[in-house]
N, C-alpha and C positions, 0 to 999 in steps of 0.2 A: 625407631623400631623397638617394638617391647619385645620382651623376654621368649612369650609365646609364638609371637611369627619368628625370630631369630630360633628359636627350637624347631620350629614346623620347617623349616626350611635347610635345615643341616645333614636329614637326608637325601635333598636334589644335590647340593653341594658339594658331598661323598660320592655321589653317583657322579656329576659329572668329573671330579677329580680323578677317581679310579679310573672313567674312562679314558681322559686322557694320556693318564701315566699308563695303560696298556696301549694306547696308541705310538707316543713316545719309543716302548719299548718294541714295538714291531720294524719302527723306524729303524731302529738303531740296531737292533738285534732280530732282523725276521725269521733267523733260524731256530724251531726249540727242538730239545731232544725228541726222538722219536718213543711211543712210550710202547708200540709193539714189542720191539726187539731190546726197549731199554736201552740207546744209544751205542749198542753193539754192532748195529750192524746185519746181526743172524739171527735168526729166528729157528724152533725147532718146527720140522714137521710134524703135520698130522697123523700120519702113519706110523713114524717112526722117531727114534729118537738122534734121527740126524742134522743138520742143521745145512738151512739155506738161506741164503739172501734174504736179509725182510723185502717184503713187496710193497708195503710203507712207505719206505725210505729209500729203494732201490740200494739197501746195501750200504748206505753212507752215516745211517745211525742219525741223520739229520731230518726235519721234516719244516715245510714251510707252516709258521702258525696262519692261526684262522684270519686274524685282526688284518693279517699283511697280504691275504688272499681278497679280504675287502679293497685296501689301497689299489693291490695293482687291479681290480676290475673297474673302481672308481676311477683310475687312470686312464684304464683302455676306453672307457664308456666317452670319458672328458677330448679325447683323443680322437673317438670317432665321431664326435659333433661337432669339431673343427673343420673337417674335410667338406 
């Protein structure tokens, strides 16, 4: 391999690294902070300046990431073509 396809090739590489290591991390960690409420939990309202439940998060300042909303459908999907 020369120099130039070893270069041309270092951004597939990167891509699928990153991809993995954010798959890795859904695995491991499916939960990210919610970034409505800022991991609070509460959120203010529109009206006013009182504060309720994010609807985000339902209040738990957690939110399921994207990456691990793939997994579990690719699961359900894998799941329903066994039956």
């Amino acid at each position: 391999m020369d120099f130039r396809a070893m270069i041309a090739s270092l951004p597939c590489l990167t891509l699928i690294l990153v991809t993995l290591g954010y798959l890795t991390a859904c695995v491991v960690a499916p939960f990210g902070r919610c970034r409505t409420c800022h991991a609070t939990g509460r959120a203010r309202s529109r009206l006013a300046r009182a504060r309720r439940d994010c609807r985000r998060c339902a209040g738990t300042g957690l939110r399921l990431r994207v990456g691990r909303h793939v997994i579990n459908h690719l699961h359900d999907e894998y799941d329903a073509s066994k039956r």
